[in-house]
N, C-alpha and C positions, 0 to 999 in steps of 0.2 A: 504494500500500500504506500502511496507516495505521500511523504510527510509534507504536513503542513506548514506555511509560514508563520514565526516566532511574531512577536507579538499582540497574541489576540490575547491576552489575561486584559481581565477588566477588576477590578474593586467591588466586593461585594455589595452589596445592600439587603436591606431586611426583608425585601421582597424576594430575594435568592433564597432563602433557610431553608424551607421548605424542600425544594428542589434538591439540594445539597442535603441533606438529613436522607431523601430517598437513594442517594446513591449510594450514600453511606450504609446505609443497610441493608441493601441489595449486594454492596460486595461485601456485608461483614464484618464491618469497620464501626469502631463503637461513638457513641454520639452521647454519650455521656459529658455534659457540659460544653455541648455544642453552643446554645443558643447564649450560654452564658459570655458570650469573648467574640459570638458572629458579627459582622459589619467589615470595616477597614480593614483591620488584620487579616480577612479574608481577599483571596481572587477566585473569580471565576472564570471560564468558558464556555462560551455558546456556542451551537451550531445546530440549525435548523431548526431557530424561536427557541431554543431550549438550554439549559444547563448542565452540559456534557461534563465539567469538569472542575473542582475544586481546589483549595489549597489553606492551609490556614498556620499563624504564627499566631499561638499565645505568650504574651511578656509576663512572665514570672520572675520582678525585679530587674537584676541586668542581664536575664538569660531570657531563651524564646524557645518556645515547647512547638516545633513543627508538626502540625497533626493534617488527618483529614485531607489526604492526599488520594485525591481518588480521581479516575477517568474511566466513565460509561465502556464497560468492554466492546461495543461498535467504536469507538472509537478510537482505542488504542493502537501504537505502533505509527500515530502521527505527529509524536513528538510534544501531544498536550501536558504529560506529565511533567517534560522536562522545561516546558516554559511557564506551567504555576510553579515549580519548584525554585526554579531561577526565580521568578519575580517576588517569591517571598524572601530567600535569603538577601534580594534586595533589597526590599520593606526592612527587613531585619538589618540588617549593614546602616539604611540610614537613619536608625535609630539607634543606632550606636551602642547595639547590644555586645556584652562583650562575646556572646555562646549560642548555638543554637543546638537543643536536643530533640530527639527524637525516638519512639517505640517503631519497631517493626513485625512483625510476622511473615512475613513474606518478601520484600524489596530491600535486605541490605547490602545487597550488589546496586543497586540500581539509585541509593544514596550514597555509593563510594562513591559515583562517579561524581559528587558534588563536593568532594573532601571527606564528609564525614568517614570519621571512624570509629567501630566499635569499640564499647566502654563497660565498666560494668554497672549497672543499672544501679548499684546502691554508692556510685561514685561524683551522681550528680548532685547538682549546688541541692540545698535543703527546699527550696522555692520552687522547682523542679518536682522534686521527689513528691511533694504535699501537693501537685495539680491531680487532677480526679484522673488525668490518663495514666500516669504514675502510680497515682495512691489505689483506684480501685479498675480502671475501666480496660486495659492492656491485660492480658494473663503475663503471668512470671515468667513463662518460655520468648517473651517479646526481645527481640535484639534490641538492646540498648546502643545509641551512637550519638554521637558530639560531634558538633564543626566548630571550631576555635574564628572568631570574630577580631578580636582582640589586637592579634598579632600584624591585621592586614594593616595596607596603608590606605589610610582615608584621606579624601577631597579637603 
């Protein structure tokens, strides 16, 4: 399938949750304290009037909890994941977090290619550890991974 052009991430709004909650639970992805952190930290993608694709950075202090990364299986292999994902650790970068973490079950290949690396889950900052994907909503088999912020050079 021929990938699509990068910048279609848009900015959530509260008209998207809905849409983004279904995807989320159609791939099995937990939504536990979704609506709590939905809006701007979020992006979305559309295609065809609809919400193909999500992405979301919750700020926990000076860290950012990367969740809710999903793309409608008709649509994968166009490259949507890897442009919500970019456009969140940009959100995150210009907010001058120093970390960005994240649970996986499934894609910690597919987060190496953004730097992260895997960590051990009880090694994150304590603001981290206390968000609901941490504390109750991720099973304890979930890869834990960090991308270090901190060390980049900013604008």
């Amino acid at each position: 399938m021929e990938r699509e052009a990068a910048g279609l991430a848009r900015p959530a709004t509260k008209r998207d949750l809905v849409s983004v909650r279904d995807l989320l639970v159609a791939a099995d992805l937990p939504v536990d304290g979704l609506a709590d952190g939905f809006g701007e930290a979020y992006a979305v993608i559309e295609a065809g009037g609809r919400v193909v694709g999500a992405a979301g950075v919750e700020v926990h202090g000076d860290f950012g909890l990367l969740r809710s990364v999903v793309v409608d299986p008709a649509y994968r292999g166009r490259g949507f994941g890897e442009v919500l994902t970019s456009d969140r650790l940009g959100w995150a970068r210009r907010r001058r977090l120093k970390a960005v973490h994240l649970l996986t079950t499934t894609a910690p290949v597919f987060f190496e290619r953004f730097g992260f690396q895997r960590v051990a889950r009880d090694a994150a900052p304590a603001s981290i550890l206390e968000s609901v994907e941490f504390a109750t909503a991720c099973p304890s088999t979930a890869v834990a991974m960090a991308l270090g912020l901190e060390s980049e050079t900013r604008p």
